[in-house]
C-alpha positions as CSV (number, residue, x, y, z in Angstrom):
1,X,0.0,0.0,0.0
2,X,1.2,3.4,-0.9
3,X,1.0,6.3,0.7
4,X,2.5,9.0,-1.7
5,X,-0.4,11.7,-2.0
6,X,-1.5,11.0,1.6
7,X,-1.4,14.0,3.5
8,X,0.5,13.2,6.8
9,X,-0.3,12.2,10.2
10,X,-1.9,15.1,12.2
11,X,-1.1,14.4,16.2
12,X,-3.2,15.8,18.5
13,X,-2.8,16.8,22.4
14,X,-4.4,15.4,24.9
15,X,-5.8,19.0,26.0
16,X,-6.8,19.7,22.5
17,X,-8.5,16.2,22.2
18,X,-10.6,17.3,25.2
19,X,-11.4,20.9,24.2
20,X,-13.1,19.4,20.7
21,X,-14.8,17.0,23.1
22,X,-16.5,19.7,24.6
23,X,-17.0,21.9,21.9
24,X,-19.2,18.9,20.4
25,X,-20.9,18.4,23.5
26,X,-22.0,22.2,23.3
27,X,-22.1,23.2,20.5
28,X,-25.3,23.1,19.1
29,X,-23.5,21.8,15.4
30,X,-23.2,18.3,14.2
31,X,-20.5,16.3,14.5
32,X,-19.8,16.4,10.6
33,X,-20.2,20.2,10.5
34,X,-18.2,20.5,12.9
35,X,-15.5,18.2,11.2
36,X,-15.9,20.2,8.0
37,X,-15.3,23.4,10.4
38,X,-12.4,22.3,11.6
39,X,-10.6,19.8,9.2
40,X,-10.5,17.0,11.9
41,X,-11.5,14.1,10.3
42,X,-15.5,12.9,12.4
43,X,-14.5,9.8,13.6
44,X,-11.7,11.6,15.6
45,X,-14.1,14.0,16.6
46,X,-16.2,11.0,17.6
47,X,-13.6,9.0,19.3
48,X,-12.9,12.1,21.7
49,X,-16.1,12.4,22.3
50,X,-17.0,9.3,23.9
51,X,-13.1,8.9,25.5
52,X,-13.6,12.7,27.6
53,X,-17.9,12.8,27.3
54,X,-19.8,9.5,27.1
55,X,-17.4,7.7,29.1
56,X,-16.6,10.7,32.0
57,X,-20.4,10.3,32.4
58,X,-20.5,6.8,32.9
59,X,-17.5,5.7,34.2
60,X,-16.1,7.0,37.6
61,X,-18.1,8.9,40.3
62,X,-17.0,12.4,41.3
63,X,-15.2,10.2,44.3
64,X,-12.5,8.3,42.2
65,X,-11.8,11.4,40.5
66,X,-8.3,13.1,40.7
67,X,-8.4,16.2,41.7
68,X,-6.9,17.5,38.9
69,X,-9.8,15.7,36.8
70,X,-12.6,17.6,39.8
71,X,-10.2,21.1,39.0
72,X,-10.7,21.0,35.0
73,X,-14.7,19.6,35.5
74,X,-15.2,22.8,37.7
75,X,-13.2,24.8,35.2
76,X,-15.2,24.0,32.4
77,X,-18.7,23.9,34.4
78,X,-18.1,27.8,34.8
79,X,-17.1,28.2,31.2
80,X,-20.5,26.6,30.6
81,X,-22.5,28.8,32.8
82,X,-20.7,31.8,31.8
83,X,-21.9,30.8,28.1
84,X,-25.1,30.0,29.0
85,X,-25.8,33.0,31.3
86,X,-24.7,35.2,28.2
87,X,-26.7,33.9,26.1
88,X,-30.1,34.5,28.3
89,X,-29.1,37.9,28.7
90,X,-28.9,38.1,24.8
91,X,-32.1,36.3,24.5
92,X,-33.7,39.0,27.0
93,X,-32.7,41.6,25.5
94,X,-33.7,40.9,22.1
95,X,-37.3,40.0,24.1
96,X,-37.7,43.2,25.1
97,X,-36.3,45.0,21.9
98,X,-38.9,42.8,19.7
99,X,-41.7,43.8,22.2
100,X,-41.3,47.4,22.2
101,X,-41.6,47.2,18.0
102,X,-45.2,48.3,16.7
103,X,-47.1,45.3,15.3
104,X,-46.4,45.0,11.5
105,X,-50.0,42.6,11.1
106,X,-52.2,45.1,12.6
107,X,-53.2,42.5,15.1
108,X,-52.6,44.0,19.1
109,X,-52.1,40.8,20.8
């Protein structure tokens, strides 16, 4: 088997692994948009996925933990919430600014 006219080997860190783990888990995208996105090949993104996801859900309780582990969990829990939190206040805003616009149908509902 040949591999002239392969592109070679990406490697990958372990943190950067987790981060697309994450972002997949958030992100409100596909997994194959997101793959086009970023040029990771999906089943990478898929792999990661269930390694730092699927499996962190599953597998060990919050007791067998390392604390490093319980330190980047509570890390990216508050990344979460900040994004979250954010994106309510967006949603509120653009609430209130639709509600104060006159009604375009003529119906006052």
């Amino acid at each position: 088997m040949s591999t002239s006219g392969t592109a070679p080997r990406r490697s990958y860190t372990e943190s950067f692994k987790k981060e697309m783990a994450e972002l997949v888990e958030t992100s409100r995208k596909s997994i194959s948009q997101l793959s086009r996105e970023t040029s990771i090949a999906e089943n990478n993104l898929r792999k990661w996925h269930k390694r730092y996801i699927v499996e962190r859900k599953v597998a060990p309780s919050k007791s067998e933990m390392s604390t490093k582990e319980l330190e980047e969990e509570v890390r990216w829990l508050r990344r979460t919430l900040s994004e979250r939190t954010q994106e309510v206040e967006l949603l509120k805003k653009a609430k209130a600014h639709f509600a104060r616009l006159p009604d375009r149908h003529g119906t006052n509902s």
